[in-house]
C-alpha positions as CSV (number, residue, x, y, z in Angstrom):
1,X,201.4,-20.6,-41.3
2,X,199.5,-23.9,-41.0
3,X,198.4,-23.5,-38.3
4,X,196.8,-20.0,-39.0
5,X,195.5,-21.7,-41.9
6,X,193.8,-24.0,-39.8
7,X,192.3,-21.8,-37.3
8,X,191.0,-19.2,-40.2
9,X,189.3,-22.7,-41.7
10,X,188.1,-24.1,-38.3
11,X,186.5,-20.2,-38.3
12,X,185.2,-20.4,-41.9
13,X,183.2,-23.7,-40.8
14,X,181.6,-22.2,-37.6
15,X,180.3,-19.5,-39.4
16,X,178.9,-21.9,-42.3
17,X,177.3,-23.9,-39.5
18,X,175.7,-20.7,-37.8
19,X,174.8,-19.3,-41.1
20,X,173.0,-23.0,-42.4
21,X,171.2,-23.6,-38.9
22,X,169.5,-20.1,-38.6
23,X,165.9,-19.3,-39.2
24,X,166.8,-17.7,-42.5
25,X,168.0,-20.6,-44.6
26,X,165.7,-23.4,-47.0
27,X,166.1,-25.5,-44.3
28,X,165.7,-26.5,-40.4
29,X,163.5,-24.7,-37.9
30,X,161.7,-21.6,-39.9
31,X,162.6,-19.1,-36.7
32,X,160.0,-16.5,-36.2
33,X,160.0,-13.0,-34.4
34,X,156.7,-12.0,-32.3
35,X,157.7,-8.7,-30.7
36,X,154.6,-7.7,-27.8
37,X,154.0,-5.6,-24.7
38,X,153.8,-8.3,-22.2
39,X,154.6,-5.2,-19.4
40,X,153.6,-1.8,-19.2
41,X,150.5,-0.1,-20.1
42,X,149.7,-2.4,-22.4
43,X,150.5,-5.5,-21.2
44,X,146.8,-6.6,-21.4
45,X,147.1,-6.6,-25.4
46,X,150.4,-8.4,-25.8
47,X,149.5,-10.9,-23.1
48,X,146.6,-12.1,-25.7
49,X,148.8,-11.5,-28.7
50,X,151.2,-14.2,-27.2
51,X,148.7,-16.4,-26.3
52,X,147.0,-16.8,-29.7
53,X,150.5,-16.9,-31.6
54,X,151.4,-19.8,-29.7
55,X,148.5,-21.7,-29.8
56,X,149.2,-21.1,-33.9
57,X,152.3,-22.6,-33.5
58,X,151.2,-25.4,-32.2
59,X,148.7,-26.2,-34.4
60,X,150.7,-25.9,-37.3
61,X,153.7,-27.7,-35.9
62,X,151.4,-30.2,-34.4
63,X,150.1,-30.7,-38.2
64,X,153.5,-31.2,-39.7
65,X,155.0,-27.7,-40.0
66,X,155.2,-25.6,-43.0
67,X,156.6,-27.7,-45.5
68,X,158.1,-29.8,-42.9
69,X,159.7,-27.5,-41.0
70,X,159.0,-26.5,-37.3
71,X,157.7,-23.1,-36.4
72,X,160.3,-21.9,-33.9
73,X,158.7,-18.8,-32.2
74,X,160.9,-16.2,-30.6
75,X,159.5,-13.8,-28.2
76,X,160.6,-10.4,-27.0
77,X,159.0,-7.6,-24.6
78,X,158.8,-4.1,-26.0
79,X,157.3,-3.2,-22.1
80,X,154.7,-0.7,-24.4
81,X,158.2,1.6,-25.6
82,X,158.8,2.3,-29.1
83,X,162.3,2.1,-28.6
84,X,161.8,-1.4,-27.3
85,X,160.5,-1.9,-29.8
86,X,163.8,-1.2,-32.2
87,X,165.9,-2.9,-29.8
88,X,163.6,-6.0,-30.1
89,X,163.4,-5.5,-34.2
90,X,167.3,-5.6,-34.5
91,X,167.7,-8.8,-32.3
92,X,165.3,-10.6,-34.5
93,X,167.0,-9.9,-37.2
94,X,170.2,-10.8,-35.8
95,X,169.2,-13.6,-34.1
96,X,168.0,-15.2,-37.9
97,X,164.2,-14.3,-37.6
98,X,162.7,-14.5,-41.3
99,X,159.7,-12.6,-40.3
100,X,158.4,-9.8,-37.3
101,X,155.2,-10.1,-36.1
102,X,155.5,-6.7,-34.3
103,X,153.7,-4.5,-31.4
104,X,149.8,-4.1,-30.9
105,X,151.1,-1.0,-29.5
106,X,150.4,1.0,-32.5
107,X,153.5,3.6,-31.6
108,X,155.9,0.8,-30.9
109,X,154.9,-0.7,-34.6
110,X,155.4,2.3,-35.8
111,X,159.3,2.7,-34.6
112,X,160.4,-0.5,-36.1
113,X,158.3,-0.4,-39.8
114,X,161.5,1.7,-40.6
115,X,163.8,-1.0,-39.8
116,X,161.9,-3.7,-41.7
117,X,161.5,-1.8,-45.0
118,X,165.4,-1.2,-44.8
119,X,166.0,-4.8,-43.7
120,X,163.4,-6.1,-46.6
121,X,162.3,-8.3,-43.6
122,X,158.3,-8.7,-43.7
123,X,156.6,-7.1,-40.6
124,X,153.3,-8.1,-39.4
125,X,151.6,-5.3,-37.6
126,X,149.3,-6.7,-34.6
127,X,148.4,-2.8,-33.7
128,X,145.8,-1.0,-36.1
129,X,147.0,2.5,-37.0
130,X,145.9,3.7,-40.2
131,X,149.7,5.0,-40.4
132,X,151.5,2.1,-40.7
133,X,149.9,0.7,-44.1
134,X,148.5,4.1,-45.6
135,X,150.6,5.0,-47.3
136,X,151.2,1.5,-48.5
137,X,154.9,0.6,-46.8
138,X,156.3,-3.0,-49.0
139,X,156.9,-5.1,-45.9
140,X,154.9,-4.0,-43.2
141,X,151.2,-5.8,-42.9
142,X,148.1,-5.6,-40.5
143,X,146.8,-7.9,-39.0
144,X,144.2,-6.2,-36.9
145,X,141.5,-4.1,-39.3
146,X,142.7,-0.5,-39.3
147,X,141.4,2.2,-36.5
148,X,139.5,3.9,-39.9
149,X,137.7,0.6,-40.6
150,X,136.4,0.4,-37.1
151,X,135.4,3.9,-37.1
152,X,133.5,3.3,-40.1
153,X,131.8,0.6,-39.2
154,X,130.9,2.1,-35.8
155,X,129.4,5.0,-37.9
156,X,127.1,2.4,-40.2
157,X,125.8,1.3,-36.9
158,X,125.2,4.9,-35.6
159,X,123.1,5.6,-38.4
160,X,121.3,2.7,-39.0
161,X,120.0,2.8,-35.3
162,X,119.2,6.6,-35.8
163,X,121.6,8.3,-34.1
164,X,122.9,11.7,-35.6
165,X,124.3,13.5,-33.3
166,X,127.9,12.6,-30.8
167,X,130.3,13.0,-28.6
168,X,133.9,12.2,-29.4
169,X,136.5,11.6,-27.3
170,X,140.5,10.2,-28.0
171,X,143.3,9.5,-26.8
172,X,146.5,12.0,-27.9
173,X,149.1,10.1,-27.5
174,X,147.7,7.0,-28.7
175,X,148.4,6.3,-32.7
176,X,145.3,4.2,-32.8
177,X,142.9,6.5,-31.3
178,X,144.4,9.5,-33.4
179,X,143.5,7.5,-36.4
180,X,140.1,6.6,-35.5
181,X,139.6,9.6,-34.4
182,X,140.7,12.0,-37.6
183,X,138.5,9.3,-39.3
184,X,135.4,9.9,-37.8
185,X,135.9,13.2,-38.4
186,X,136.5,12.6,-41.9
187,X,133.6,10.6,-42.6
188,X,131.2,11.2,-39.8
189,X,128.7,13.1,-42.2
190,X,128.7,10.6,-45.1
191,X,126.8,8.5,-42.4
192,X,124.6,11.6,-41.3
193,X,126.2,12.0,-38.2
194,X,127.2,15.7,-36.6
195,X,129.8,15.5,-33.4
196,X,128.2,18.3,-30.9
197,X,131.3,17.7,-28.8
198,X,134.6,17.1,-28.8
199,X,137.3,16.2,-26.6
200,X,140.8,15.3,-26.4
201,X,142.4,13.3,-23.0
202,X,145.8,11.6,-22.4
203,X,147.2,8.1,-22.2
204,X,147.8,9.5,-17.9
205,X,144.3,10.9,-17.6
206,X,142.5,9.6,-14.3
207,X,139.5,12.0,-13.9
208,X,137.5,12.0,-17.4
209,X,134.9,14.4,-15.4
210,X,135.9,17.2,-17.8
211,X,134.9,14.9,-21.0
212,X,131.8,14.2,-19.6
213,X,130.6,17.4,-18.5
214,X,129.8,19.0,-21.4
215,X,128.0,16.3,-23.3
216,X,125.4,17.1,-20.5
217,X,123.6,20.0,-22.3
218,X,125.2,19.1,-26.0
219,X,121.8,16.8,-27.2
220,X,124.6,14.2,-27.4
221,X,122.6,11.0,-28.4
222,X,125.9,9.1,-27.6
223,X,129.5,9.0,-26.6
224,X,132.2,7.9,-29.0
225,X,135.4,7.4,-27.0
226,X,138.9,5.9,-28.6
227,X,141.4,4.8,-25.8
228,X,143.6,1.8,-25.3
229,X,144.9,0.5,-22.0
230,X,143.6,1.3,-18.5
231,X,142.2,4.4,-19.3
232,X,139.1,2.9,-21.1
233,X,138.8,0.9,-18.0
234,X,138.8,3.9,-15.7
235,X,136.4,5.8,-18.0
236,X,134.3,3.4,-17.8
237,X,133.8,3.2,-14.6
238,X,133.7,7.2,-13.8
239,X,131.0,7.2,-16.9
240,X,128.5,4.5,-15.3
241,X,128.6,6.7,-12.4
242,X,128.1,10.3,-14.3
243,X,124.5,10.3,-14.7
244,X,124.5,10.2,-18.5
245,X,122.2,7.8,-19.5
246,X,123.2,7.9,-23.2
247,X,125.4,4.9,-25.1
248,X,128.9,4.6,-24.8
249,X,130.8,3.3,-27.3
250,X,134.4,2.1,-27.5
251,X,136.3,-0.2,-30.0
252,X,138.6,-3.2,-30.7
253,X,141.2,-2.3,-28.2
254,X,138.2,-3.3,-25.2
255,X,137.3,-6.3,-27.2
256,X,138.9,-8.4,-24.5
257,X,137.8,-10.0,-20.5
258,X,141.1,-8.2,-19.7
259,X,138.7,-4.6,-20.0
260,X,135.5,-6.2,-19.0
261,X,136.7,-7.9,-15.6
262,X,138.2,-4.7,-14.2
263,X,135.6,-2.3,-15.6
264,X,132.7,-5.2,-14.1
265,X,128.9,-3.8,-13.6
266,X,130.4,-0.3,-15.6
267,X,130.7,-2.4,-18.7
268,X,126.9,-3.9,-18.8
269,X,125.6,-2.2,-22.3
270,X,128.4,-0.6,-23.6
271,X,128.5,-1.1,-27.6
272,X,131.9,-1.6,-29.1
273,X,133.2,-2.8,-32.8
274,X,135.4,-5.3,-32.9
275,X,137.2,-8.2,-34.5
276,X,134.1,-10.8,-35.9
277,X,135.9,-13.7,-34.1
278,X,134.9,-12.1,-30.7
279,X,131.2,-13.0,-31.3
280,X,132.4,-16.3,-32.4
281,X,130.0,-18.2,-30.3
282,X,127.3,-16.6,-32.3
283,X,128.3,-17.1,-35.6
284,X,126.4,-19.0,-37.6
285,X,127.8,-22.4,-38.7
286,X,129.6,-22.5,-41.3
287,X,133.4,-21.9,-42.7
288,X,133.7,-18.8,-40.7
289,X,132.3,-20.3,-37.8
290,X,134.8,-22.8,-38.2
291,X,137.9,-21.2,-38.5
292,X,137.0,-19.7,-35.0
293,X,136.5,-22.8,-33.0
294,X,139.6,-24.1,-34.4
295,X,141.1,-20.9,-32.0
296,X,138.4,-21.0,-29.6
297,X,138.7,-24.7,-28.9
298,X,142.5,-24.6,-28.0
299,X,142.4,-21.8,-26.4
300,X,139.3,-22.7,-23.9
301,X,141.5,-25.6,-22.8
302,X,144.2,-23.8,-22.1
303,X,143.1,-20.7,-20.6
304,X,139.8,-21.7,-19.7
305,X,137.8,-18.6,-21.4
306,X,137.2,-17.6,-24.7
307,X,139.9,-15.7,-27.2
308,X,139.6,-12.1,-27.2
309,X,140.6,-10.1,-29.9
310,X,144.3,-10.0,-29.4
311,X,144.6,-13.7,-28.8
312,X,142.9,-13.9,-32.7
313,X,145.4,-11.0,-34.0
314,X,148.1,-13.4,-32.8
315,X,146.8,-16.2,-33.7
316,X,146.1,-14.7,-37.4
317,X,149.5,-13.0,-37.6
318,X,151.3,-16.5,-37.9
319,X,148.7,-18.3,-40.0
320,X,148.5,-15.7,-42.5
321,X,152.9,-15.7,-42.2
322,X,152.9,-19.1,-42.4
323,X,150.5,-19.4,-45.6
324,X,152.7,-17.2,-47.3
325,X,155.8,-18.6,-46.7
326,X,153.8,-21.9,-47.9
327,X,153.0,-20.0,-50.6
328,X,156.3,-18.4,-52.0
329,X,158.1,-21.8,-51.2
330,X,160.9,-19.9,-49.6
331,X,162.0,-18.0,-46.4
332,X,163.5,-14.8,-48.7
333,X,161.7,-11.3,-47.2
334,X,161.0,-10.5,-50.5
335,X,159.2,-14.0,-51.9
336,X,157.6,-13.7,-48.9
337,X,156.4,-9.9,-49.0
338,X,155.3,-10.5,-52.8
339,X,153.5,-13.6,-51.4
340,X,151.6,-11.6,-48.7
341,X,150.3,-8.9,-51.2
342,X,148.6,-12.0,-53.3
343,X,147.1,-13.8,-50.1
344,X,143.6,-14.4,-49.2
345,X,142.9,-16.1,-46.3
346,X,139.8,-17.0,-44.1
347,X,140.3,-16.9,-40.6
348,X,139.2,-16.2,-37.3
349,X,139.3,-12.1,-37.6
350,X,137.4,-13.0,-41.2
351,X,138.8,-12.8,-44.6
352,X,141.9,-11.2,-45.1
353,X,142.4,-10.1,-49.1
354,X,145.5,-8.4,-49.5
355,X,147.3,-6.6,-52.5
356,X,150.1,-4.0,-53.6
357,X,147.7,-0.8,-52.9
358,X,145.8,-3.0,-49.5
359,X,148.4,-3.8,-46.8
360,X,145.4,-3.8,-44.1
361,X,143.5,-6.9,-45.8
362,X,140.3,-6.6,-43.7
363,X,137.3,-4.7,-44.7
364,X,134.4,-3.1,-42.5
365,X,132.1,-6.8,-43.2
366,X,135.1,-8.2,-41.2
367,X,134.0,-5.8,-38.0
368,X,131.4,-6.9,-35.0
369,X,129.2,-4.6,-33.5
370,X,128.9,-6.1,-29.9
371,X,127.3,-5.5,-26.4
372,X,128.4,-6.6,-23.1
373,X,126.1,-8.6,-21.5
374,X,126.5,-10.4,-18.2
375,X,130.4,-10.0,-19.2
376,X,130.4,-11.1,-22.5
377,X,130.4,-9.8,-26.0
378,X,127.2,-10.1,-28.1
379,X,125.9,-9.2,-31.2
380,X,123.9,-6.2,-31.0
381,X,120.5,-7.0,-33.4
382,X,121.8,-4.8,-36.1
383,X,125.1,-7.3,-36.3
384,X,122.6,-10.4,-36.0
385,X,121.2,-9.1,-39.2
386,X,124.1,-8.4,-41.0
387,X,125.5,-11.9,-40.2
388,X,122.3,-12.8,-41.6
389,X,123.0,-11.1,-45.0
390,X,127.1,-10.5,-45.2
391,X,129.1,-12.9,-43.8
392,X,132.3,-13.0,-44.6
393,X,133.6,-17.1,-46.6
């Protein structure tokens, strides 16, 4: 008996010590999931996502931590499959994560939003389907602006610079280009804009020939084309090469050297809306400004170019996480999650406002409307004026 009674206590401590040393208690290392693609179609996005995160981690370990305590930053592939995506959600959880900063692979995010509104575990979203926060879900979060802000946006410029009439083309199996899509559906004539053609393609599609052809004859004044991955890499290329002399405009997803390397001379002109921080060198000064080059900096010395979008998603996922947990003065999901829909937070992808109806936290004055040029992302002159006039503090 004794020495059952000493086994059963020796077991009771173990499980104490686990329990007080994990990522979920008031003290020690505050652990913290970051779920990506870093394989897979869209490796490209988590690669960036991982990048910026950990340069966030750094910074604010670097500066004493949150409260005192260390970031510790757990990583996990979802190799761009939702249900990699699950698996990766329930070994955070189990592993004594506080928080998920989950998939820019808006489908993944989607499989494991589920799991965190049963866990009452907050999830930060690094992929920007309208889905995931309309309706409003209590613990799941964006941290990129939503596929229908960029569309908007995108249609501001369109009719500011006089063009009325489009070509759309999405991505099907893409949750992202879905939503931006069915939104510029939605609102395209609110901006006086008509789409003359339409057509759908897949995440597999390698000839785009059949998109392009009938925007020939359709008085098309530009193309509007929602992908993610490779595939607006490829059309890229196959459009430079089509004859059509009109625009082509993409989104957020490209706002990365990881699209303009491999798409090269194809990419010269091509407009695209996309996080603020992307034009950061072209801010001007000020606390915006700022709160980029405090990304930019680090990440130029490590990587030796500037952040792209994802890199600032990451990057904002754990600063905005971290503020809140600064905020509710505890680690509990749900101090947390009522600390997230109070936040407001400048940073490098502009100022986040969130509340109980806003789970998205970025507006449409948060959104760039660049050009490539020589291979990087500029402000086209309508975005030099609206910095002019409506920059985000």
């Amino acid at each position: 008996m004794r020495i059952w009674m000493a086994s059963l206590l020796a077991a009771v401590l173990v499980l104490a010590g686990c329990s007080s040393s994990g990522g979920d208690s008031e003290t020690g290392p505050i652990r913290i999931g970051l779920t990506v693609p870093l394989t897979g179609n869209y490796q490209a996005l988590g690669t960036g996502d991982q990048q910026g995160a950990q340069i966030a981690v750094e910074q604010i370990n670097a500066d004493g931590g949150i409260d005192g305590r260390k970031i510790e930053l757990v990583v996990k592939d979802d190799k761009t499959q939702p249900d990699q995506s699950v698996l990766a959600f329930n070994a955070h959880k189990n592993e004594g994560a506080v928080a998920v900063i989950g998939s820019s692979f808006s489908n993944s995010a989607l499989a494991a939003i589920p799991l965190a509104e049963r866990a009452s575990m907050p999830y930060l979203s690094l992929a920007a389907a309208d889905q995931q926060v309309d309706p409003v879900r209590k613990f799941a979060f964006q941290i990129p602006a939503r596929s229908s802000t960029y569309a908007e946006q995108t249609l501001k410029y369109l009719q500011t610079t006089k063009i009325t009439k489009i070509a759309l083309a999405h991505d099907t199996k893409s949750s992202y280009a879905v939503a931006g899509y069915e939104a510029v559906k939605e609102k395209a004539s609110q901006y006086g804009v008509t789409v003359v053609v339409d057509r759908a393609f897949d995440t597999g599609t390698q000839d785009f020939s059949a998109v392009f052809a009938p925007v020939r004859t359709s008085g098309a004044q530009a193309l509007f084309f929602w992908a993610t991955g490779p595939p607006a890499v490829i059309a890229t290329k196959q459009f430079a090469s089509s004859g059509l002399s009109i625009p082509l405009i993409l989104t957020g997803a490209q706002g990365t050297p990881l699209f303009t390397k491999p798409a090269g001379a194809a990419a010269e002109k091509v407009v695209l809306s996309t996080s603020i921080g992307v034009i950061g060198k072209d801010l001007p000064a000020g606390d915006l400004k700022q709160a980029v080059d405090k990304l930019a900096g680090d990440y130029q010395k490590k990587y030796g170019t500037y952040p792209p979008q994802f890199a600032a998603d990451g990057y904002c996922g754990v600063i905005i996480l971290a503020e809140a947990i600064r905020k509710a003065g505890s680690t509990d999901g749900k101090k947390v999650q009522a600390a997230l829909e109070k936040l407001s937070l400048l940073s490098p992808n502009g100022r986040y406002e969130y509340s109980a109806d806003d789970h998205s936290g970025l507006s449409t004055d948060n959104i760039a409307m660049a050009q490539v040029t020589g291979g990087a992302f500029v402000p086209t002159p309508w975005m030099v004026q609206q910095l002019s006039t409506n920059l985000p503090k």
